[in-house]
N, C-alpha and C positions, 0 to 999 in steps of 0.2 A: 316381372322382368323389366318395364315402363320403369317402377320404381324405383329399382338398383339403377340400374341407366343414369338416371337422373339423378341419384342421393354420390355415384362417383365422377361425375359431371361437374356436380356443385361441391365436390370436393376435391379435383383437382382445378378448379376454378381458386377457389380458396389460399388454395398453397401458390398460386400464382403471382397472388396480390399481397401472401402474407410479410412479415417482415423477415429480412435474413436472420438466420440461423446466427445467437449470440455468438462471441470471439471471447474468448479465455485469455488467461495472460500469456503472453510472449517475451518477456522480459531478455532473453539472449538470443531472441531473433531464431528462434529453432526450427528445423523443419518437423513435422509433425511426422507422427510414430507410424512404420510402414501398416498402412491398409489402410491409414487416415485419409479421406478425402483432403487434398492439398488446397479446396476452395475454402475449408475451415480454418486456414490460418490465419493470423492478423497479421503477418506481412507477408513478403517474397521470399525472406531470409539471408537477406542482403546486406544490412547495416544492421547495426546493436540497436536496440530499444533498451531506453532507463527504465529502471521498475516502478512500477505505479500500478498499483491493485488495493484492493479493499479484501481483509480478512474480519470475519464476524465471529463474533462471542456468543457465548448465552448468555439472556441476564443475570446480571449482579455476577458473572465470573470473569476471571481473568484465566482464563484456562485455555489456553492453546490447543484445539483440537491437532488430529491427524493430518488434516488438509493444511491449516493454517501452518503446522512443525514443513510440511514440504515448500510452500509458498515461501516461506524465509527462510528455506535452504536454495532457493531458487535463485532469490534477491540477494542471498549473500554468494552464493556461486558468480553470477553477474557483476556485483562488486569488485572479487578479486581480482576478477578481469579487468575495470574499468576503474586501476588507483585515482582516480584524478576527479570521480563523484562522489558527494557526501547524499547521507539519505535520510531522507525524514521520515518518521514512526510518530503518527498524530494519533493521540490514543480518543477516545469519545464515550461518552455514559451519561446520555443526557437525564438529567432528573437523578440520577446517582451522586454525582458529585466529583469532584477532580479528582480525589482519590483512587477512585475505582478505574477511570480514564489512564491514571500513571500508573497503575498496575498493571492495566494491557500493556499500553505501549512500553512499560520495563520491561514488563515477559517477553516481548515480539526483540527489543534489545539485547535482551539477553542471550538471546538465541544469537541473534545475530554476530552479537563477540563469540561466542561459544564455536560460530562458525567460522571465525577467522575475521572479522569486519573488525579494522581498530575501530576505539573509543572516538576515537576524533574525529571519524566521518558519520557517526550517525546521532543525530537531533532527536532529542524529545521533546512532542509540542502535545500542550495538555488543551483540549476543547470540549467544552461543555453544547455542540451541537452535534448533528448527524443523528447514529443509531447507534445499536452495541456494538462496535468496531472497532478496525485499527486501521490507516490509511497509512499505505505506503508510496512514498515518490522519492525520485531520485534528481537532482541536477548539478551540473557541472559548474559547481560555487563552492567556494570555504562553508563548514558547518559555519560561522559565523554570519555569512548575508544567508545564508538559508533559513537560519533561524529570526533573523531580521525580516527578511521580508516576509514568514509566514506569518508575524503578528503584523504586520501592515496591510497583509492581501486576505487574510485569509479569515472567513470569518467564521466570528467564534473560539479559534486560537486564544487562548488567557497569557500562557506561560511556554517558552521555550529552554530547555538543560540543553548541555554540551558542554565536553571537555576540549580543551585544548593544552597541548603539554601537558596533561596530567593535571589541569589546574579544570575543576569542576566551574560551570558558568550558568546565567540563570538570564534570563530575559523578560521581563512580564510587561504584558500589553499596557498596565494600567499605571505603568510609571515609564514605558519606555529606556528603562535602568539596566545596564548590564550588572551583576551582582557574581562578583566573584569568589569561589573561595566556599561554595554552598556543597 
């Protein structure tokens, strides 16, 4: 009995000190789903949040699971809402090679047109860092400084696409050249 005592003693000691409970994405400021404890959300749901999460692959695929197809129905719902952000879809496969990186990030794009996101608000930025992922963010800039500033801040970034007017555009880190017409 001493035992038990002691073995849930030093386990609610534990949860004391442990860390909070991770926060999911919130990307349109939701209240969370009734019977949800309300201390699990990542805001108050009072102002909009840009979208910014991280969706993960398997290796060597570009294959959009189920979670990932919801995530960018989320980001593009939040989009509609918010005309005046463009989003950047940074694709990564390190050790793979750019290829495999622009194949995420095309498929996470494509979804996102498919969901209603014009061409012109969302960047594809090809990086040979991180993990098997695709990084999503969003800010209140032209696809053009968002693609500017991802290969200036961001490391790892090689190459950023994007249309404007229908006119396809290219950005790469290693000439700092916009390149039109790609």
């Amino acid at each position: 009995m001493k035992r038990i005592i002691v073995a849930v003693a030093l386990a609610l000691a534990a949860t004391a000190f442990a860390d909070p409970a991770p926060r999911g994405p919130d990307f349109a400021a939701q209240l969370p789903y009734v019977g949800v404890d309300r201390s699990l959300a990542v805001s108050d749901a009072t102002a909009p949040i840009a979208p910014s999460d991280t969706l993960t692959f398997a290796p060597g695929s570009a294959q959009l699971d189920a979670d990932s197809v919801a995530l960018v129905g989320t980001a593009a719902h939040w989009l509609r809402a918010h005309p005046h952000y463009a989003i950047a879809v940074e694709g990564h496969a390190p050790g793979q090679g750019e290829r495999l990186a622009g194949d995420r990030a095309r498929a996470v794009r494509d979804r996102l047109t498919a969901s209603g996101v014009a061409t012109d608000r969302i960047v594809v930025l090809i990086s040979n860092t991180r993990d098997d992922d695709v990084v999503l963010f969003a800010d209140r800039v032209p696809a053009n400084r968002l693609a500017s500033d991802a290969i200036r801040y961001r490391p790892g970034v090689r190459d950023a696409r994007w249309t404007e007017v229908g006119s396809a555009l290219e950005l790469r880190a290693r000439d700092h050249a916009v390149i039109a017409g790609r």
